[in-house]
C-alpha positions as a LaTeX table, in Angstrom:
\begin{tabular}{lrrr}
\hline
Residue & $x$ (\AA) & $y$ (\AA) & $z$ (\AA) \\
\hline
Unk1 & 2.55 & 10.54 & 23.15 \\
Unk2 & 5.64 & 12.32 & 22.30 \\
Unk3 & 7.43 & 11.88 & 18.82 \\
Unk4 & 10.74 & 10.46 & 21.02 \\
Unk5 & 8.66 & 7.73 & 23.05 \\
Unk6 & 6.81 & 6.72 & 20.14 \\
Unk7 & 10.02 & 6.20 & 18.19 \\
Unk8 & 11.75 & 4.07 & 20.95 \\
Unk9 & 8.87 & 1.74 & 21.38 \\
Unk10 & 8.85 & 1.39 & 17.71 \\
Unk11 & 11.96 & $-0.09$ & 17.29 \\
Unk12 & 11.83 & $-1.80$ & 20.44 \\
Unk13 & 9.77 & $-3.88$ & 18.70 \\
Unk14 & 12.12 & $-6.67$ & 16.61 \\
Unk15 & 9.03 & $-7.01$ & 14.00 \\
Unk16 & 9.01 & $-3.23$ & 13.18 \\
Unk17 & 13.01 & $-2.92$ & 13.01 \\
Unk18 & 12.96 & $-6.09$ & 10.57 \\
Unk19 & 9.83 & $-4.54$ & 8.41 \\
Unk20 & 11.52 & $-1.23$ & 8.17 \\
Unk21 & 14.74 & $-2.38$ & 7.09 \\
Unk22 & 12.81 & $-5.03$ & 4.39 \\
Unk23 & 10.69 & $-1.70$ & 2.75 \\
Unk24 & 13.82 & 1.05 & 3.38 \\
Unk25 & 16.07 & $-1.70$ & 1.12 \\
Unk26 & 13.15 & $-2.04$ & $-1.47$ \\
Unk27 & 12.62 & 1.89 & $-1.51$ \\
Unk28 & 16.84 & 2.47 & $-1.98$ \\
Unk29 & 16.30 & $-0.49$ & $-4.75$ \\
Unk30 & 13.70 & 1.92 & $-6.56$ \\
Unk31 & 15.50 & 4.77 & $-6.06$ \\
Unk32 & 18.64 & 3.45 & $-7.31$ \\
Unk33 & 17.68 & 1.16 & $-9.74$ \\
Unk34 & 19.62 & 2.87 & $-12.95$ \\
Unk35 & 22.58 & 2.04 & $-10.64$ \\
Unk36 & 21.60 & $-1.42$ & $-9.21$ \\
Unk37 & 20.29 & $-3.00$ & $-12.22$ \\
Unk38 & 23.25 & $-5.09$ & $-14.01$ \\
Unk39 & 21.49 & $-4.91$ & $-17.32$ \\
Unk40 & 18.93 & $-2.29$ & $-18.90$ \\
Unk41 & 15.23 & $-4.08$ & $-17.81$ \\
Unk42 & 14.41 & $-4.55$ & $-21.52$ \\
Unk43 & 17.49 & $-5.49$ & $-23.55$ \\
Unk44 & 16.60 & $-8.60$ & $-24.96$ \\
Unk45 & 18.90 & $-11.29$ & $-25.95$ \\
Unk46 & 16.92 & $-13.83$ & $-27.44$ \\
Unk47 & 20.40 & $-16.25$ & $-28.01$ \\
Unk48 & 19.88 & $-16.50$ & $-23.55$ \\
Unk49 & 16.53 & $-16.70$ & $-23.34$ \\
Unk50 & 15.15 & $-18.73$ & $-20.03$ \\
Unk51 & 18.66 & $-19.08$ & $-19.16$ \\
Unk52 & 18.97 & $-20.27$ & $-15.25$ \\
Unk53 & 19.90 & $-18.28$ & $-12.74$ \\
Unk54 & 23.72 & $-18.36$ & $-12.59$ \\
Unk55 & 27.10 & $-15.98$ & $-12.76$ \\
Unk56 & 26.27 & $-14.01$ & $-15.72$ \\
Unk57 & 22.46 & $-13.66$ & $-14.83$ \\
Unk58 & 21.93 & $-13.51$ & $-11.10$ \\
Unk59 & 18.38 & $-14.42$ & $-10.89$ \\
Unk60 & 18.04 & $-16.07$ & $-15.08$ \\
Unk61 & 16.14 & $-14.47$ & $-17.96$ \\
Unk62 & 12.76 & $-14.31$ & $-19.31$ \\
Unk63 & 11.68 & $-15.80$ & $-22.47$ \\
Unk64 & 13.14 & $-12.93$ & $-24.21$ \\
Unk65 & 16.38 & $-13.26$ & $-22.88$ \\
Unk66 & 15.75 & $-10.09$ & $-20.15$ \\
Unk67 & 17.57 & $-10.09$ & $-16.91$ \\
Unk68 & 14.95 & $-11.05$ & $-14.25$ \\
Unk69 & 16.93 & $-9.38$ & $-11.60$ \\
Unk70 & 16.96 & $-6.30$ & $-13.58$ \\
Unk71 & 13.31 & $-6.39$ & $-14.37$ \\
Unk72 & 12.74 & $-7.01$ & $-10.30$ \\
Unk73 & 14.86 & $-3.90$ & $-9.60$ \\
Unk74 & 12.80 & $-1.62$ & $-12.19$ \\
Unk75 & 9.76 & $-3.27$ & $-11.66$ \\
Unk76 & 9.59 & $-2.03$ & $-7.44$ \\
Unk77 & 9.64 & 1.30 & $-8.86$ \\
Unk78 & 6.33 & 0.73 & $-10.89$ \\
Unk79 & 4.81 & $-1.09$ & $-7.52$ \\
Unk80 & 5.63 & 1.18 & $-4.87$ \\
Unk81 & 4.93 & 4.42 & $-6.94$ \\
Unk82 & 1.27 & 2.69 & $-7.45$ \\
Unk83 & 0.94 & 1.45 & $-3.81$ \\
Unk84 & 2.23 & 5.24 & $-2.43$ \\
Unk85 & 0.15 & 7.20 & $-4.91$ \\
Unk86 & $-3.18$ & 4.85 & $-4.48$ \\
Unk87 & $-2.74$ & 5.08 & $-0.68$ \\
Unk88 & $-2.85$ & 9.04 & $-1.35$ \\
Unk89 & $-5.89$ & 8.56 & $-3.25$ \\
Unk90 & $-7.74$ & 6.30 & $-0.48$ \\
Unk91 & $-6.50$ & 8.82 & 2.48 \\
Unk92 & $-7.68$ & 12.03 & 0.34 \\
Unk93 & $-10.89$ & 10.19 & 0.01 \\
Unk94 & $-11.72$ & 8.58 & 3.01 \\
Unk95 & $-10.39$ & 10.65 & 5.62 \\
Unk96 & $-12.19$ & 13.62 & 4.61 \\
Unk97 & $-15.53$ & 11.95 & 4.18 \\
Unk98 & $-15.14$ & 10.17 & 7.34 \\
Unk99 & $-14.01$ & 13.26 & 9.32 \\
Unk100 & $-17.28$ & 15.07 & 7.73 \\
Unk101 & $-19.37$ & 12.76 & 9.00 \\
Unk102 & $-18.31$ & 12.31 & 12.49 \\
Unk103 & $-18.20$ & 15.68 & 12.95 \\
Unk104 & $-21.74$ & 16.71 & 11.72 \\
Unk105 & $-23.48$ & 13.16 & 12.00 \\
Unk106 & $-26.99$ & 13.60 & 10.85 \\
Unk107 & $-27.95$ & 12.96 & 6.92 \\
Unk108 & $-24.23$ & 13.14 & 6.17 \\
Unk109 & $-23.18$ & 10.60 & 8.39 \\
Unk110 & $-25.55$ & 8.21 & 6.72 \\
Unk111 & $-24.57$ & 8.76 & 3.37 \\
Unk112 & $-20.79$ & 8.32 & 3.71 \\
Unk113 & $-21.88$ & 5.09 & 5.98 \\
Unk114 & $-24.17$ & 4.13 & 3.30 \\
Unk115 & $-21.30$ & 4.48 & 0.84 \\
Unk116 & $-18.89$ & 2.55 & 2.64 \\
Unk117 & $-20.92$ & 0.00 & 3.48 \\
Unk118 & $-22.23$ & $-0.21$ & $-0.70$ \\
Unk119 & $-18.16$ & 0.08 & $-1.37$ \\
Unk120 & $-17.71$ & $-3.14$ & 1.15 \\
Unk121 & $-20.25$ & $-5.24$ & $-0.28$ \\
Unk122 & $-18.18$ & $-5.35$ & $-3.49$ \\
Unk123 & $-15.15$ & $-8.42$ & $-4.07$ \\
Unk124 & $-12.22$ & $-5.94$ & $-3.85$ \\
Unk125 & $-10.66$ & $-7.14$ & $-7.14$ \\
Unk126 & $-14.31$ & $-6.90$ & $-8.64$ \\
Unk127 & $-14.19$ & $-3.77$ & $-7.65$ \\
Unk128 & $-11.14$ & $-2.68$ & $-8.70$ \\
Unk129 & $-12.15$ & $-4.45$ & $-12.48$ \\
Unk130 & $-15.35$ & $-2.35$ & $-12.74$ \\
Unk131 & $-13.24$ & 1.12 & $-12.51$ \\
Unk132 & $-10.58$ & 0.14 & $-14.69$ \\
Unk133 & $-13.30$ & $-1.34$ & $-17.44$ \\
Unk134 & $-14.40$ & 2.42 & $-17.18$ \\
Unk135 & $-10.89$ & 4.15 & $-17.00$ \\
Unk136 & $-9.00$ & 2.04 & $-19.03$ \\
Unk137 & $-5.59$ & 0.16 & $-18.46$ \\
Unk138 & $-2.68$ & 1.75 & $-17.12$ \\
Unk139 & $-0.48$ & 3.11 & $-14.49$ \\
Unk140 & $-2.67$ & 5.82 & $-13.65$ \\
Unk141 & $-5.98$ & 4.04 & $-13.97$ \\
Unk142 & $-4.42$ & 1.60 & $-11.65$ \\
Unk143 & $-3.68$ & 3.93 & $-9.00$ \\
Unk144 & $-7.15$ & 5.57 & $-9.15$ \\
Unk145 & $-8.79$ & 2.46 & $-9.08$ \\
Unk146 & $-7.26$ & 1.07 & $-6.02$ \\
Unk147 & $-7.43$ & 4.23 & $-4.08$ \\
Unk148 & $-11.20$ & 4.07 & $-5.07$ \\
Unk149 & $-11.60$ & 0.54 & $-3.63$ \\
Unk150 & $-9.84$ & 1.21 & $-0.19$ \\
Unk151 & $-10.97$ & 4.52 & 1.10 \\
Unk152 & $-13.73$ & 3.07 & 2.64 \\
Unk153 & $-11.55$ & 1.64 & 5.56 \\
Unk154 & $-10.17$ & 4.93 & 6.24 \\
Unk155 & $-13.52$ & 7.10 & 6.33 \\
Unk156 & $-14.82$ & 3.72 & 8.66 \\
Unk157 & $-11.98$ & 4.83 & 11.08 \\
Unk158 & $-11.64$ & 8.61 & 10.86 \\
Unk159 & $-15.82$ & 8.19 & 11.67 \\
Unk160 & $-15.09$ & 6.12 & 14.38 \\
Unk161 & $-12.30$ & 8.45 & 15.97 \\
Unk162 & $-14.42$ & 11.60 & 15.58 \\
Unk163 & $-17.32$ & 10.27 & 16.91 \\
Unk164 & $-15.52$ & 9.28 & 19.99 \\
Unk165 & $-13.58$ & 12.61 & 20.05 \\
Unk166 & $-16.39$ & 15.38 & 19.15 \\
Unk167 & $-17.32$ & 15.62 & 22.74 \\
Unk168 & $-14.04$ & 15.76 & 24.65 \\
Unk169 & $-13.18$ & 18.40 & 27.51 \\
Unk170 & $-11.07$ & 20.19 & 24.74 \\
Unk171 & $-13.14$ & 20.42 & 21.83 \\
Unk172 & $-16.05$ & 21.96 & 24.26 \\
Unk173 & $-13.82$ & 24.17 & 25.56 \\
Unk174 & $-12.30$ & 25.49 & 21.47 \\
Unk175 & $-16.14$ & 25.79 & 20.70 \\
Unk176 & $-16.57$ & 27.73 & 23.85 \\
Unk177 & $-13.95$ & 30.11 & 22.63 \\
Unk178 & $-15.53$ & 30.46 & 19.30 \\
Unk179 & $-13.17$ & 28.37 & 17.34 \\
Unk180 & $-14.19$ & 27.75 & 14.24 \\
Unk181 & $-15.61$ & 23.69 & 12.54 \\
Unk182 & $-12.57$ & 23.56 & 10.47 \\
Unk183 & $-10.30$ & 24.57 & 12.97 \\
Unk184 & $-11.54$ & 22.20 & 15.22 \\
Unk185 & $-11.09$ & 19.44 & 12.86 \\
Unk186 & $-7.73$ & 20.04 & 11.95 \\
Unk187 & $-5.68$ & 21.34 & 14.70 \\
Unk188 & $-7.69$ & 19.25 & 17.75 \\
Unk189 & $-9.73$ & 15.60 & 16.08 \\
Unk190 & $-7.88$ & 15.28 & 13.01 \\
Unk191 & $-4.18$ & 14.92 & 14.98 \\
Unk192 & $-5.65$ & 12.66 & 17.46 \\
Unk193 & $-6.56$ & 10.60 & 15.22 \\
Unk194 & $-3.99$ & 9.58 & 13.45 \\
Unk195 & $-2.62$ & 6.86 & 15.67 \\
Unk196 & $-5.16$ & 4.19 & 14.26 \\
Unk197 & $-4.88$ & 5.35 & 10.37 \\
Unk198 & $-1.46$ & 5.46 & 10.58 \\
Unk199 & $-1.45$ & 1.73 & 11.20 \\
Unk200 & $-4.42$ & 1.10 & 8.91 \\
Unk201 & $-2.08$ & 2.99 & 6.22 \\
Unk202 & 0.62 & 0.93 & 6.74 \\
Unk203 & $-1.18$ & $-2.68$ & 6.63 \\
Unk204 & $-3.14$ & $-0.98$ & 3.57 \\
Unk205 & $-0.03$ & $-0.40$ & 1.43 \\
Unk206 & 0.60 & $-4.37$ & 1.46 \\
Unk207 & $-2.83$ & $-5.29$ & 0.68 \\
Unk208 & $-2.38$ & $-2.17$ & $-2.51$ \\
Unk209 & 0.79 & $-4.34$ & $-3.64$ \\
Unk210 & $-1.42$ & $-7.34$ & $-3.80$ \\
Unk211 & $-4.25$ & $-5.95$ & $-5.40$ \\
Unk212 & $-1.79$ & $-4.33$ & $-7.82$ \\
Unk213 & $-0.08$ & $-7.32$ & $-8.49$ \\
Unk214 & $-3.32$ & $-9.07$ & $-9.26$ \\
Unk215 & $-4.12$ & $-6.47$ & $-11.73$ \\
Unk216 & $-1.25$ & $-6.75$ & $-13.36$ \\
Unk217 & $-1.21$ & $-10.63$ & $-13.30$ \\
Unk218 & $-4.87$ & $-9.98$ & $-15.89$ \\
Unk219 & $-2.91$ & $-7.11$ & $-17.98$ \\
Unk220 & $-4.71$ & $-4.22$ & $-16.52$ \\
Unk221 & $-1.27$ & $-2.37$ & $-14.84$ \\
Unk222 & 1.85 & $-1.62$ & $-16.59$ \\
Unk223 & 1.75 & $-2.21$ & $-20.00$ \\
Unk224 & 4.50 & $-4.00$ & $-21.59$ \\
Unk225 & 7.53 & $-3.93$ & $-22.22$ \\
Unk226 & 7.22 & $-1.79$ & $-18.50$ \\
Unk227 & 8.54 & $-4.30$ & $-15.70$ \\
Unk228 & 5.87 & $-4.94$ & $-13.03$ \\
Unk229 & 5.84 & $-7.85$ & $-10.91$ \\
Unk230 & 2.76 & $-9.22$ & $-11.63$ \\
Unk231 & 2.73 & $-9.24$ & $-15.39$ \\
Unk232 & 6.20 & $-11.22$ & $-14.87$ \\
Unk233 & 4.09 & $-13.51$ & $-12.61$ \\
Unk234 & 1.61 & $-13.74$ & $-15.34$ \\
Unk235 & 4.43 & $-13.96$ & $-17.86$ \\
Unk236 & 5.77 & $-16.80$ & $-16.05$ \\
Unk237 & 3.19 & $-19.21$ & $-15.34$ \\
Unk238 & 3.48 & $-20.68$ & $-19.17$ \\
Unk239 & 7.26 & $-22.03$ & $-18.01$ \\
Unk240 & 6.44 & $-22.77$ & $-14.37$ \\
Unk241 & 7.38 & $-26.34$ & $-14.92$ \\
Unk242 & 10.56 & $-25.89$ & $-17.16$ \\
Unk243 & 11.39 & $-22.16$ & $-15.53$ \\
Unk244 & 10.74 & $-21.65$ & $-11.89$ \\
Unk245 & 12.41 & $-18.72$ & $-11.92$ \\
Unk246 & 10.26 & $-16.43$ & $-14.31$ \\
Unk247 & 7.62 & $-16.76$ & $-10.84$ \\
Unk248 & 9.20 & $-17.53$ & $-8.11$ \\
Unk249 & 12.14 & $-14.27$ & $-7.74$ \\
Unk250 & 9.06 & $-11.84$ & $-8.49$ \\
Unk251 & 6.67 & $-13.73$ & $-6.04$ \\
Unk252 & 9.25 & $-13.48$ & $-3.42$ \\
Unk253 & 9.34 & $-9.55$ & $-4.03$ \\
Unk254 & 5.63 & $-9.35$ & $-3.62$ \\
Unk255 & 5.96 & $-11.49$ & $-0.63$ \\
Unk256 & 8.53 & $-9.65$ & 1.23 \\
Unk257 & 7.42 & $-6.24$ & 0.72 \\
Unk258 & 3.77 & $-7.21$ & 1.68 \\
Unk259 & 6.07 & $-8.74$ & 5.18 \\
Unk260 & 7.59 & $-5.82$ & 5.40 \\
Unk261 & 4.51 & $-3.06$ & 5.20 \\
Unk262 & 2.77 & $-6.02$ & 7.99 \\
Unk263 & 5.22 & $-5.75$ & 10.11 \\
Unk264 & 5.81 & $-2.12$ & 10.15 \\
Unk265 & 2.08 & $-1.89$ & 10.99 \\
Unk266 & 2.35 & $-4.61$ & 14.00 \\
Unk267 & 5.01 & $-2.26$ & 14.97 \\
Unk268 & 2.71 & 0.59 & 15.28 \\
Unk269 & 0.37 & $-0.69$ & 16.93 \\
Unk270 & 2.44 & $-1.98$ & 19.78 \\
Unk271 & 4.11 & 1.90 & 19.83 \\
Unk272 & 0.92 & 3.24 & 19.83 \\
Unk273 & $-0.90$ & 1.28 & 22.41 \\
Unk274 & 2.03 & $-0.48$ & 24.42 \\
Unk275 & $-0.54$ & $-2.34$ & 26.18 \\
Unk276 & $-1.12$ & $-4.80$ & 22.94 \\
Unk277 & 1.92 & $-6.20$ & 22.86 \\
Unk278 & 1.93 & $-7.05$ & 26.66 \\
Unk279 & $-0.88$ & $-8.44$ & 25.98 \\
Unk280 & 0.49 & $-11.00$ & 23.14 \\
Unk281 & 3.28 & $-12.45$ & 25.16 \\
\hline
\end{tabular}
């Protein structure tokens, strides 16, 4: 499908224009959050602590008097770095493995589908817990740890594509011209293959904000005093009654970003295949 076609019936699609303008205003956020921010994320001023939200503090304070809308703003900065970065680490992972092994088949193709299928019989966040007991806490234990527990779906679907690719008219004919394994791989299965990971990537980056979130809701992400959403979720949950606002602002972040990554992979899908989203109406 050509790059123009592809882009028109993406954003003829009102779900992928509203889920790339929800993670394009979240990425400018990050970007610009030095700028955006109306007070440093960690200046504490105990004097306002769990004030409500209001003129002075758009979205109220923490117990320690910290702007929650600044903490928000510096905080998608921590969450999208880990969900981009982890998604690296799952693609570099999985796609390899799984292009390896529906290339050559054989003994290889049963150990990666032995491995993913040992990966999937794991609780994700279990998972995810076992790593980090081994790596430690942190940013970039974090990252490894999720990209660890998702590249299983990726090597599932690169297998799946080269499977069903391997023996195409074209990659007979490169063989029959001597073309190399490798080049075969990457400049004929791997680039028709990309239509389903793309989507899988995209509907993978909001299941990495929740998984990072629920890391960093036990105290295994960012570390204090760094701003992540879920350690201000976790934060929050000893005021829910008295303080709404410590959970709900940073719960709504989670929640539209996770939207917006959905969306942009329902979006996709419908470029993609056109056919689906006859289908759905």
């Amino acid at each position: 499908m050509k790059k123009h076609k592809l882009l028109f019936n993406f954003f003829k699609s009102t779900n992928a224009i509203i889920g790339t303008s929800i993670i394009i205003l979240f990425l400018l956020t990050a970007l610009l959050a030095p700028y955006l921010a109306p007070q440093p994320p960690n200046a504490q001023s105990l004097k306002n602590a769990l004030t409500p939200p209001g003129r002075e503090y758009l979205l109220g304070t923490d117990e320690f008097g910290r702007s929650i809308l600044s903490r928000i703003i510096f905080g998608a900065r921590v969450s999208l770095n880990i969900t981009l970065l982890a998604s690296i680490v799952a693609l570099g992972i999985g796609v390899p493995l799984g292009a390896l092994a529906g290339y050559y088949g054989g003994v290889l193709d049963f150990i990666v589908e032995g491995l993913v299928d040992i990966t999937w019989a794991f609780p994700v966040i279990l998972a995810a817990l076992a790593i980090m007991f081994i790596l430690g806490t942190g940013l970039h234990s974090i990252m490894i740890a999720i990209g660890v527990v998702y590249w299983a779906g990726y090597a599932r679907i690169t297998r799946g594509q080269f499977l069903a690719l391997r023996e195409e008219e074209y990659v007979q004919a490169a063989r029959a011209v001597g073309a190399s394994n490798l080049r075969i791989i990457w400049r004929h299965l791997l680039p028709n293959s990309l239509a389903p990971l793309l989507v899988q990537l995209s509907l993978g980056m909001g299941q990495v904000i929740l998984l990072e979130a629920s890391l960093s809701f036990l105290g295994l992400g960012a570390q204090p005093p760094t701003p992540s959403w879920g350690s201000m979720l976790s934060k929050g949950q000893a005021y829910l009654l008295n303080a709404s606002w410590l959970t709900l602002f940073p719960g709504l972040a989670i929640m539209l970003v996770v939207l917006g990554f959905n969306l942009i992979g329902d979006g996709l899908r419908d470029a993609l295949d056109p056919r689906l989203s006859h289908t759905r109406k």
